[in-house]
BAPATI-665580 format. One record per residue (C-alpha): residue in three letters; x, z, y. Coordinates in steps of 0.02 Angstrom, whole numbers, padded with zeros to 5 digits, always signed. Last residue first. Example, Ala and Ser with C-alpha at 12.3 -4.5 7.8 and 13.67 -1.06 7.14 Angstrom:
! BAPATI-665580
SER+00684+00357-00053
ALA+00615+00390-00225
***
This chain:
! BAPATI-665580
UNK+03142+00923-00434
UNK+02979+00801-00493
UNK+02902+00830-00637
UNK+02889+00698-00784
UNK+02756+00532-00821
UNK+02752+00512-00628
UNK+02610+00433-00592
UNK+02524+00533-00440
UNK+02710+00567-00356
UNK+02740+00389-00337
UNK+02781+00414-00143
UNK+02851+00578-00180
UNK+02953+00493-00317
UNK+03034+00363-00201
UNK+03067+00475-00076
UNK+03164+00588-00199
UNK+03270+00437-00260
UNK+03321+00371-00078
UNK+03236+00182-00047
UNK+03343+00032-00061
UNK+03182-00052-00151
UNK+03284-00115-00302
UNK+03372+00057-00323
UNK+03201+00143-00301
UNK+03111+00029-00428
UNK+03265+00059-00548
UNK+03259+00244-00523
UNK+03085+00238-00548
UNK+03102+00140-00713
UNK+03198+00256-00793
UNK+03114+00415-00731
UNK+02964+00357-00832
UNK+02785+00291-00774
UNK+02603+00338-00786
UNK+02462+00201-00766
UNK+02521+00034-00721
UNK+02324-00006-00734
UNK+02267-00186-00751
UNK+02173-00331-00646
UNK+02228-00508-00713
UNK+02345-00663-00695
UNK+02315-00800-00842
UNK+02209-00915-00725
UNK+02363-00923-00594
UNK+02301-00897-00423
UNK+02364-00728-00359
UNK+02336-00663-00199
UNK+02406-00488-00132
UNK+02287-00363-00022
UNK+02228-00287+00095
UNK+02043-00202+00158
UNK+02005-00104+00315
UNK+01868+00000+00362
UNK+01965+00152+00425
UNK+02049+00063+00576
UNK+02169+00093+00553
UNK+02252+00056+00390
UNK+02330+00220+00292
UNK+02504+00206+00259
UNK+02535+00385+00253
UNK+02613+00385+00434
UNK+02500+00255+00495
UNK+02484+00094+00471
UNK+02416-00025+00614
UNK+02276-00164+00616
UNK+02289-00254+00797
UNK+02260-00442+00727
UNK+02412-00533+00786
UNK+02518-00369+00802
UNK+02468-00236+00684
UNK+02470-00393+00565
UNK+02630-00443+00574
UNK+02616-00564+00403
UNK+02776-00537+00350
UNK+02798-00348+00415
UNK+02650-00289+00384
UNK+02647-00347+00190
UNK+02820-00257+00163
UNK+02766-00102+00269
UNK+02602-00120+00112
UNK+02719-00101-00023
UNK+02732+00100+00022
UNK+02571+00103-00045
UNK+02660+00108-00204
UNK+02510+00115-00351
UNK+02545-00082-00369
UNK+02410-00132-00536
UNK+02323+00055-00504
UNK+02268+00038-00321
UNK+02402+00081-00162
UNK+02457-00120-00139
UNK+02276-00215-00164
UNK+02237-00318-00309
UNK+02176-00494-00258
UNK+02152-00595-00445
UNK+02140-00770-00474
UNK+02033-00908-00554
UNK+01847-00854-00517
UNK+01720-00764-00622
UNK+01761-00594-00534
UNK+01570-00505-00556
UNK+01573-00495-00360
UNK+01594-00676-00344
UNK+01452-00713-00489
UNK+01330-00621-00368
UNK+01393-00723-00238
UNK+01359-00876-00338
UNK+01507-00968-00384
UNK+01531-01165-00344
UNK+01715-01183-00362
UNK+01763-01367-00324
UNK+01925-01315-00193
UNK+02004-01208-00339
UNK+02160-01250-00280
UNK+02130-01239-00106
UNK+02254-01142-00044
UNK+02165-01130+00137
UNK+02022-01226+00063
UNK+01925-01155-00098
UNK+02046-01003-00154
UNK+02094-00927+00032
UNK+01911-00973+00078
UNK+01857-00881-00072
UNK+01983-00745-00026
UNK+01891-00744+00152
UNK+01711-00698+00094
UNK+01780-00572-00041
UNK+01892-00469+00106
UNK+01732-00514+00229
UNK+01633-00409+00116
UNK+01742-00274+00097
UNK+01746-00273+00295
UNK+01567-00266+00314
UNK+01526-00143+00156
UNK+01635-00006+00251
UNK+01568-00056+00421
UNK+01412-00032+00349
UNK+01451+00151+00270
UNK+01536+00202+00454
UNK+01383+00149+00536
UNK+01269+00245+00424
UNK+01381+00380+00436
UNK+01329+00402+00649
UNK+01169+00328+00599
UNK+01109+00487+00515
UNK+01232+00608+00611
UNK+01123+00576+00775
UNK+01194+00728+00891
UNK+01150+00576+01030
UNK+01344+00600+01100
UNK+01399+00585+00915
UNK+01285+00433+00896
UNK+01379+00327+01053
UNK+01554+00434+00966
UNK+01521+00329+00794
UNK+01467+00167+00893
UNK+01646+00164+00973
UNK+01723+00210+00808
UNK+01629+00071+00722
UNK+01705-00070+00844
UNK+01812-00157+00715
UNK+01810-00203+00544
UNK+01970-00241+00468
UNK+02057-00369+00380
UNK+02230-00374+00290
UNK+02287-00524+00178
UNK+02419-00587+00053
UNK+02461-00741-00059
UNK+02597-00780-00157
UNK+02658-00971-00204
UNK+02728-01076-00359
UNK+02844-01212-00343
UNK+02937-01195-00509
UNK+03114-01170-00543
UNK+03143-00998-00512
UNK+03018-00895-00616
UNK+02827-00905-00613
UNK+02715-00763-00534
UNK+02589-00683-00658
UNK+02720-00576-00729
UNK+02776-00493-00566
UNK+02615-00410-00557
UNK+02694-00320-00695
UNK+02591-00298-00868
UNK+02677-00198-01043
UNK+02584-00342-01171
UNK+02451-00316-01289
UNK+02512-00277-01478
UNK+02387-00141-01492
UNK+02419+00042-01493
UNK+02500+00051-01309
UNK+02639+00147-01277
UNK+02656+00203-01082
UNK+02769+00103-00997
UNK+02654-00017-00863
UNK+02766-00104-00750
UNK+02779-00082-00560
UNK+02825-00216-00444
UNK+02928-00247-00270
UNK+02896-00371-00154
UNK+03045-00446-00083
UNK+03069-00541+00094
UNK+03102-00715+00166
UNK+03225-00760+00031
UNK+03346-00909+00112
UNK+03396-00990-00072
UNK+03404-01165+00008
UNK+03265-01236-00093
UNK+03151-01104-00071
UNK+03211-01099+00124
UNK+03155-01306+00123
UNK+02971-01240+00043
UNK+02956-01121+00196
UNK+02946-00944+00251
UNK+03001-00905+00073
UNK+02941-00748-00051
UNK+03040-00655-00190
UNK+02930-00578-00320
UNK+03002-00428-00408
UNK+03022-00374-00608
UNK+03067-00536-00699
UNK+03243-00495-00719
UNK+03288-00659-00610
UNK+03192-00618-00474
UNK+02996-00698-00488
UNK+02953-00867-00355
UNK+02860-00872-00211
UNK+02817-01000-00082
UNK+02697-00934+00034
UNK+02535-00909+00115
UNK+02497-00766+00232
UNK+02305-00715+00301
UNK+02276-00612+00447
UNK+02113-00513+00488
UNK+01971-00507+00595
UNK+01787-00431+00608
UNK+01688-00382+00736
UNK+01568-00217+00759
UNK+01458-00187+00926
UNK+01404-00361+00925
UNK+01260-00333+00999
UNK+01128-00448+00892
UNK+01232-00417+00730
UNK+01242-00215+00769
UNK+01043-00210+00785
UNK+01016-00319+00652
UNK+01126-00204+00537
UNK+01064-00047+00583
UNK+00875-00111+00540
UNK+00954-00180+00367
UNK+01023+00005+00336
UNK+00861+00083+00386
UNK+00773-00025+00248
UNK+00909+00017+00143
UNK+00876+00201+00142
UNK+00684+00206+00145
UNK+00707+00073-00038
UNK+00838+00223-00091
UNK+00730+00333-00055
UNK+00576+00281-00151
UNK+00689+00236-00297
UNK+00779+00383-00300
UNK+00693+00471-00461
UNK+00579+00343-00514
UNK+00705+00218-00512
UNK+00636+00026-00473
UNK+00733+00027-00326
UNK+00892+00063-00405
UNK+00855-00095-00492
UNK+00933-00190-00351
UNK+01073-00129-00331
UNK+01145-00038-00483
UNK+01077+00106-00604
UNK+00892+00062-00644
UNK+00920+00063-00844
UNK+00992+00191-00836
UNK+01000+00315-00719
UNK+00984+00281-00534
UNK+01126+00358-00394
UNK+01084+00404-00234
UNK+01221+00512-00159
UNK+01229+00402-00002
UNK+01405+00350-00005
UNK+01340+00296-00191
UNK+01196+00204-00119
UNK+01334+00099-00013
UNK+01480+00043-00146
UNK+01313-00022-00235
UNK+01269-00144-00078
UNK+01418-00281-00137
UNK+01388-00368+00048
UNK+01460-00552+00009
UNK+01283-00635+00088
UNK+01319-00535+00234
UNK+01473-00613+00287
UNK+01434-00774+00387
UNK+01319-00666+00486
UNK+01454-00527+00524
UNK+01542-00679+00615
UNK+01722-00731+00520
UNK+01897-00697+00609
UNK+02049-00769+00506
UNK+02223-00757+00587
UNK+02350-00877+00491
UNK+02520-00818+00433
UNK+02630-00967+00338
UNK+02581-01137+00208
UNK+02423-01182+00260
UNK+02355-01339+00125
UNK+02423-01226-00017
UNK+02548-01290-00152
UNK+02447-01329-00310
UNK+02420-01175-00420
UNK+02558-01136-00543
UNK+02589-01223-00709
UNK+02469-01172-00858
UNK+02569-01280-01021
UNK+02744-01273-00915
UNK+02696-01095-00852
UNK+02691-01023-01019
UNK+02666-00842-00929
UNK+02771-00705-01053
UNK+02667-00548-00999
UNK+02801-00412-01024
UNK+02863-00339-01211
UNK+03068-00352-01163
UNK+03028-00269-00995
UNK+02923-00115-01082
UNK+03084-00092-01201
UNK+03205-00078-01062
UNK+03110+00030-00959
UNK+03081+00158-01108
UNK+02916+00162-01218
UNK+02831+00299-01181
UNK+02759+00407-01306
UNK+02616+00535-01274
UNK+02594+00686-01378
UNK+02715+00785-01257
UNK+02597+00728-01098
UNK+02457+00763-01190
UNK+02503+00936-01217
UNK+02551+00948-01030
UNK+02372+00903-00979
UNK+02277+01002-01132
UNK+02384+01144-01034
UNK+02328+01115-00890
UNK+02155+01090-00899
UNK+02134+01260-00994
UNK+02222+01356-00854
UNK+02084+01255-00726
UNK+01908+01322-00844
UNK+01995+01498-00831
UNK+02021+01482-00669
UNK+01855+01407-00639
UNK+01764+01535-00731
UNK+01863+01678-00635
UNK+01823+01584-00487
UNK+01616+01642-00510
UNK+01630+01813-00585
UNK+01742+01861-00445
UNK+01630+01774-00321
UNK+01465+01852-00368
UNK+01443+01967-00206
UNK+01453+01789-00101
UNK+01556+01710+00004
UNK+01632+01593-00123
UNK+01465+01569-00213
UNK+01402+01506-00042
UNK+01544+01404-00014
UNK+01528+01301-00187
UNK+01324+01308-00207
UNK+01344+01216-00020
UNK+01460+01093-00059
UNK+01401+01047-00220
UNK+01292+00891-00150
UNK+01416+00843-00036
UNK+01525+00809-00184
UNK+01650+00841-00312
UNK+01718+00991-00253
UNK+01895+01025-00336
UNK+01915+01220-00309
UNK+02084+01304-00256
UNK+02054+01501-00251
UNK+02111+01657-00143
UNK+02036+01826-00180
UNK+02044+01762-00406
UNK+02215+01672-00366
UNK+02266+01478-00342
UNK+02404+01456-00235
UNK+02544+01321-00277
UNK+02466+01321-00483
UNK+02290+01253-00384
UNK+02378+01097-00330
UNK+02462+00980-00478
UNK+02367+01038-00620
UNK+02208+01091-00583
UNK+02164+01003-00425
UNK+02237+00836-00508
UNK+02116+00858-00662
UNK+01962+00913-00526
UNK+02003+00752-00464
UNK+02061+00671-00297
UNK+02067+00497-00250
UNK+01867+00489-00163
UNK+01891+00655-00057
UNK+01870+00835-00098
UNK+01967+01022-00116
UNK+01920+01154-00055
UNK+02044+01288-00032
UNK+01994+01486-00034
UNK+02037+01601+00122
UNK+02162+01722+00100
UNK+02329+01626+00183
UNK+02505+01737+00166
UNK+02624+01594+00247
UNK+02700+01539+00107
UNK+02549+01533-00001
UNK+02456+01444+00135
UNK+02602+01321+00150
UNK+02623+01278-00026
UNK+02425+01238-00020
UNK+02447+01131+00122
UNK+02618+01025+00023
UNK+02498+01017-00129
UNK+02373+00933-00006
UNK+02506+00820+00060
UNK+02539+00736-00109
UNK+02360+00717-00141
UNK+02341+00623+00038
UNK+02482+00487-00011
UNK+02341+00435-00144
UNK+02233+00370-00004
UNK+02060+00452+00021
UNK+02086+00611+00082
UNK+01975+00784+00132
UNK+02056+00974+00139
UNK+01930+01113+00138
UNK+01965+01294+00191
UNK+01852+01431+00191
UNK+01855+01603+00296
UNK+01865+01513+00468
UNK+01978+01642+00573
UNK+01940+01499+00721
UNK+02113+01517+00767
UNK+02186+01556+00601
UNK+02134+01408+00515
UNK+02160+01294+00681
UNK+02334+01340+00657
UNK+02350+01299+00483
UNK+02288+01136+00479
UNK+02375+01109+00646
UNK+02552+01151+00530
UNK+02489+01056+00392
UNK+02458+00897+00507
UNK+02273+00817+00530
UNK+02262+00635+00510
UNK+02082+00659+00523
UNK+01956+00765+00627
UNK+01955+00972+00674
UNK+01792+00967+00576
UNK+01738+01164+00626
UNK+01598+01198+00523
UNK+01487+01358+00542
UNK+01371+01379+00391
UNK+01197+01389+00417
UNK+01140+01282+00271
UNK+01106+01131+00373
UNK+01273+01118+00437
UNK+01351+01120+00247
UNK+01254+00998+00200
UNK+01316+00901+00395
UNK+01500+00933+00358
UNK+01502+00865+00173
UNK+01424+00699+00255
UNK+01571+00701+00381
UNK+01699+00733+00269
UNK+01641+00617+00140
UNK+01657+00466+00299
UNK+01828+00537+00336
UNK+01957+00414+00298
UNK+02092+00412+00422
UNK+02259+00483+00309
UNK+02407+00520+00361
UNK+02421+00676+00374
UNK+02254+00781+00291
UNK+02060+00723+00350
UNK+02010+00921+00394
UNK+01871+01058+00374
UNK+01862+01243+00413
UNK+01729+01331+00369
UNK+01641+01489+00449
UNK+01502+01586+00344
UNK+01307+01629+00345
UNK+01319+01588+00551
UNK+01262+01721+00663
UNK+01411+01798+00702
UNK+01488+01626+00782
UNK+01527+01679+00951
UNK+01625+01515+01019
UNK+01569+01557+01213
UNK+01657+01717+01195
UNK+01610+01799+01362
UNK+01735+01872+01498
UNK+01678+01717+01637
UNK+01510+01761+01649
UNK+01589+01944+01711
UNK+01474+02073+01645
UNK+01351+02185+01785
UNK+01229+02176+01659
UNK+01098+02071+01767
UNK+01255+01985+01803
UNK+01266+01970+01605
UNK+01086+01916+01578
UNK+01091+01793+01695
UNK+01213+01689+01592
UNK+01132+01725+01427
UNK+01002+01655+01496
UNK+01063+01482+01574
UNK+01160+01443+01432
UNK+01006+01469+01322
UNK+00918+01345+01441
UNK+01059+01222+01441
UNK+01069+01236+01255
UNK+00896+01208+01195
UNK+00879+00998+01207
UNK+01038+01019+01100
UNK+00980+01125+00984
UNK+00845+01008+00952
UNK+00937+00851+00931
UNK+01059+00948+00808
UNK+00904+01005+00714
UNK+00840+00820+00723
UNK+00980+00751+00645
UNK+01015+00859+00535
UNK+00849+00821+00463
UNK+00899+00642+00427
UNK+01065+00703+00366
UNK+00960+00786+00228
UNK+00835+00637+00193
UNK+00984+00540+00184
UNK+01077+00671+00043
UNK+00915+00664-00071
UNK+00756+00822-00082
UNK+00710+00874-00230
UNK+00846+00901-00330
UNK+00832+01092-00329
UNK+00982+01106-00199
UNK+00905+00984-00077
UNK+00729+01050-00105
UNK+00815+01244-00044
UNK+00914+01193+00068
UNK+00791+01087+00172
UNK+00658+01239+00164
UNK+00794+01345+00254
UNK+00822+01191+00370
UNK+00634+01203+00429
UNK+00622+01415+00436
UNK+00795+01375+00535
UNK+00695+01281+00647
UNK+00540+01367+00645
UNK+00610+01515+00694
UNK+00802+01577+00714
UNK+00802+01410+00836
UNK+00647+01438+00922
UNK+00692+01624+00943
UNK+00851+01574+01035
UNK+00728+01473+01179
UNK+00692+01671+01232
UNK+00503+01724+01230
UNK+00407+01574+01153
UNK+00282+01485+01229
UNK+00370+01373+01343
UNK+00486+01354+01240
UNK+00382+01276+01103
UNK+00341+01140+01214
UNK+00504+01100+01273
UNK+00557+01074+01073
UNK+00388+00973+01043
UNK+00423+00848+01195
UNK+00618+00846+01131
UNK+00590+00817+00957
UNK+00455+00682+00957
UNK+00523+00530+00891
UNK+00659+00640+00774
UNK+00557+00640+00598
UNK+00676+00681+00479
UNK+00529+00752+00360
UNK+00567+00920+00338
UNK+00615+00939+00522
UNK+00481+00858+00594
UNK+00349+00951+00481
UNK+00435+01110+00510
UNK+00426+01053+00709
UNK+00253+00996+00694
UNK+00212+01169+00609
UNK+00280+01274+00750
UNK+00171+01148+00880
UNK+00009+01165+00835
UNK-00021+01053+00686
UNK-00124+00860+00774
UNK+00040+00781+00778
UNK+00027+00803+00578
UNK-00119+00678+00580
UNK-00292+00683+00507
UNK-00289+00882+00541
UNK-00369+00982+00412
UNK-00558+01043+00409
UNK-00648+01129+00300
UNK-00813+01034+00283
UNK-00966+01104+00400
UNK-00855+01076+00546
UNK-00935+00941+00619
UNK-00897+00820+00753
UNK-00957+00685+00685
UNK-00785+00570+00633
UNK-00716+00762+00583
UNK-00842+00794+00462
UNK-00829+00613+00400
UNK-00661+00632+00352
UNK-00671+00793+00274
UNK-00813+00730+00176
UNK-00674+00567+00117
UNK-00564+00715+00076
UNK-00682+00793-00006
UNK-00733+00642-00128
UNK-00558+00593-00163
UNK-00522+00750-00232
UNK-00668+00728-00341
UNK-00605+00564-00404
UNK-00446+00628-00434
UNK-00530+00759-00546
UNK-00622+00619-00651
UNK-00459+00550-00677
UNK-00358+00688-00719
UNK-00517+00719-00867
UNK-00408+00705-01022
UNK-00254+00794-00968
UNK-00073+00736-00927
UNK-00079+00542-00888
UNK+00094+00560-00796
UNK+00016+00486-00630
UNK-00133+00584-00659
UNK-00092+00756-00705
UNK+00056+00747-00580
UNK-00073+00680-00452
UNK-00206+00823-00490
UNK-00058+00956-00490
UNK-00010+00894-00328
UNK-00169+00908-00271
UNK-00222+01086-00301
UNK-00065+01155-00251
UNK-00107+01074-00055
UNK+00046+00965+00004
UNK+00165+01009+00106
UNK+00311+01014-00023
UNK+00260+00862-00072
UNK+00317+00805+00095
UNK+00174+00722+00205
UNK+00176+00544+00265
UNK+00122+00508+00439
UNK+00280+00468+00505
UNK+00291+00340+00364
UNK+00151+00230+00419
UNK+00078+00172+00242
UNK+00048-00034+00194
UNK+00000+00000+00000
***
């Protein structure tokens, strides 16, 4: 049916006696469900034409929720995400309530108090949460001034200096966390989402941003004496730096408990490499898997049961590491030497390369976010969201059809398509990138690809630069080959080529501080989850340009997009920092031949994170036989080869590989 959404009720709101009659119904549950739908129907259609004659012989209840006095519309507002009204209903309250504070520790927190609750017992999904947020935050807000304004003349009244109060008195809050995007690293979309669960529980959050040091980690700790800490990252770099934060807390006598969350961590990682640097029953390291847990995390934390509670998880973390280490001694590796003689051998004489590419060189690429939407892989976004379908309704579309998240996840999309239009017709996000195309041939041990500038520097010997390779070690059970990226590029002799890109989205930070300033969380992360899908889908748009024109060797390929994001094309595009090149430190070598901080204004930082956050790069191969693998963990052997080959100190070398080391570190 056609409904108007603001005038939807909750479940929650609904009368016991009808949600029992539609369970009964829609789930066939007792004989006569029908006959007592029918009745239902019967009184509400009396109610109806009680209140069309001005009667009141029929118990009446308001056709519309703007009809509740005002307390209830806020619930209602609140429940439902509803922010149209907020400020008209907000003034309105305060001008019948005694101080503007006792509109917040009212129906407002009454509101988010109900929020908690269905959000923790399933019953309420992560947009409809943020939604709320959003009109809490709007309401506040519209409060401030006049709370400012009290407390203000209630000091001179007091004889107290204005001027002597706290203005970041937090007592009220249920507990004070401290949340941060470690060195490095700019990724803080999970942040963000964590932030506003945890908002809407009553917990204090101080997001101090990303690329955060240890030392302002620490110092922002103590200044705002939060009593949880939670570190956020994205890039594998970032676990490396959250060991180096939990060292430091030890060091420095930290209490508070570490959270621990962000797309490359795991509670295996938490366990093993983290929680042994600080972990203890007052003080514990917990892997938080979502927004979703947040809240059952912190408040167990800070609660009367948190002995009882991190005594599980140490218990659960001890057991993790040691079936770790036992696997470790019950796996073989195969040494350096051995993998090598076992690689990918390429019969490039019976598959030769790809034809030379039209555009040999560094080309910028731009492409409108029209010309893109078509390549949008939409699953990526439902999980940002928390809304995941079970089987058989688990990807986009059928996620639709789920009768768990279906509903929402149809409200969800339809607000992402509105976003999108309005961000198309302003422009407000862009896209550009830079694409490089050349001549490439293996090194002579078959571990590195050497690249030209030109076909005569191939010729001459004039290597342009070196991109180094990682080769799987540990022992496989089959007879399948120990994979390089190297493999899949032919030796000297042969004209084949490497490709590369980096593209970005840009504009989403501006948008993201125009919703900050409007306390609208909602679109705030629904900007940051589009300009996500954006750039990933200009990355797939542009390396079927890369394959149909600019390279052009598979220049009759007439794939679908859905068949482009199943990979049925001729090539691979693995990017430097994911499991077939886990070395993000590949990427300065990708920077610096295609400069593209400097014709298309995407910079590394410190970590080797791309900024801006939605950016994609990547190598292109083209021969049929190359493929998407896993180096997985690696011997001391072959990273003091890699280092050798890179000219890169030993211990640098290993921090940087520090997630797939097969050994520890000194």
């Amino acid at each position: 049916g056609i409904v108007n959404p603001h005038e939807m009720l909750h479940i929650s709101e609904l009368e016991d006696d009808i949600k029992v009659a539609c369970d009964n119904l829609v789930f066939n549950k007792s004989e006569d469900s029908t006959d007592v739908m029918l009745e239902l129907t019967k009184r509400e259609k009396a109610r109806i034409e009680a209140l069309k004659n001005g009667g009141g012989a029929v118990e009446e209840k308001k056709s519309s929720w703007r009809d509740l006095e005002v307390i209830k519309r806020l619930e209602h507002a609140l429940i439902n995400g509803i922010s149209q009204y907020i400020d008209k209903d907000v003034e309105e309250a305060r001008q019948k309530a005694e101080k503007p504070l006792h509109i917040i520790e009212g129906p407002l927190m009454d509101g988010m108090n109900i929020i908690g609750d269905l959000f923790g017992a399933g019953k309420m999904f992560l947009p409809q949460v943020i939604k709320s947020a959003r009109v809490m935050k709007k309401a506040v807000a519209y409060l401030l001034p006049f709370m400012e304004k009290e407390k203000i003349e209630k000091m001179i009244a007091e004889g107290i200096d204005p001027k002597d109060f706290d203005e970041n008195d937090d007592s009220n809050f249920a507990g004070k966390v401290l949340m941060a995007t470690v060195k490095g690293d700019v990724h803080d979309i999970g942040k963000n989402i964590v932030a506003v669960v945890l908002g809407c529980n009553n917990y204090k959050v101080y997001d101090i941003g990303v690329m955060c040091s240890c030392e302002k980690i620490l110092e922002k700790a103590k200044e705002y004496n939060v009593d949880v800490i939670g570190l956020s990252g994205l890039i594998t770099p970032s676990l490396d730096e959250m060991v180096v934060v939990a060292k430091e807390m030890s060091k420095a006598g930290f209490k508070q408990p570490l959270l621990i969350g962000g797309a490359t961590t795991s509670k295996m990682h938490t366990a093993v490499k983290i929680s042994p640097n600080f972990f203890t029953v007052e003080h514990p390291v917990i892997h938080v898997l979502d927004a979703s847990r947040s809240v059952t995390v912190v408040s167990s934390l800070l609660s009367g049961l948190k002995e009882e509670y991190v005594t599980d998880i140490q218990e659960e973390y001890d057991e993790m590491r040691e079936d770790y280490y036992a696997g470790l001694e019950d796996r073989y590796f195969l040494t350096f030497d051995q993998a090598k003689e076992q690689k990918l051998k390429i019969d490039f004489d019976a598959t030769p390369p790809a034809p030379t590419p039209k555009t040999i060189g560094v080309t910028v690429a731009e492409a409108s976010l029209e010309d893109i939407v078509p390549y949008i892989d939409w699953n990526p976004f439902f999980q940002t969201w928390e809304l995941r379908g079970r089987y058989p309704n688990r990807g986009y579309p059928k996620i639709f059809d789920d009768e768990s998240v279906g509903g929402e996840a149809k409200k969800l999309f339809a607000d992402a398509q509105a976003l999108m239009k309005e961000i198309i017709a302003n422009k407000s996000m862009y896209l550009k990138g830079v694409v490089g195309l050349f001549p490439a041939n293996r090194t002579d041990d078959g571990e590195d690809v050497m690249i030209y500038a030109s076909e005569e520097d191939r010729e001459a010997g004039k290597v342009l630069d070196t991109f180094c390779m990682l080769r799987q070690q540990a022992e496989k059970e089959s007879d399948e080959p120990y994979l390089s990226q190297s493999d899949f590029i032919a030796p000297a002799g042969y004209k084949d080529h490497l490709g590369m890109f980096a593209v970005s989205c840009f504009g989403c930070d501006k948008l993201v501080e125009k919703y900050e300033s409007e306390h609208d969380d909602y679109n705030k992360i629904m900007s940051q989850a589009l300009a996500d899908r954006f750039v990933e889908a200009f990355a797939e748009y542009l390396h079927r340009v890369i394959r149909t024109d600019m390279w052009g060797y598979a220049k009759d390929e007439s794939l679908t997009e859905e068949d482009l994001l199943k990979i049925k094309y001729d090539g691979i595009r693995p990017a430097p920092g994911y499991p077939s090149q886990p070395d993000h430190t590949e990427k300065t070598t990708m920077w610096n031949v295609i400069k593209a901080e400097e014709l298309a204004g995407i910079e590394l930082s410190d970590s080797l994170s791309m900024m801006p956050a939605a950016s994609v790069s990547a190598l292109v191969f083209a021969h049929p036989e190359s493929s998407y693998f896993a180096v997985g963990q690696i011997g001391k052997d072959q990273v003091e080869s890699y280092a050798g080959r890179k000219k890169m100190e030993l211990p640098r070398c290993e921090r940087w590989l520090s997630p797939i080391l097969n050994y520890e570190r000194d």
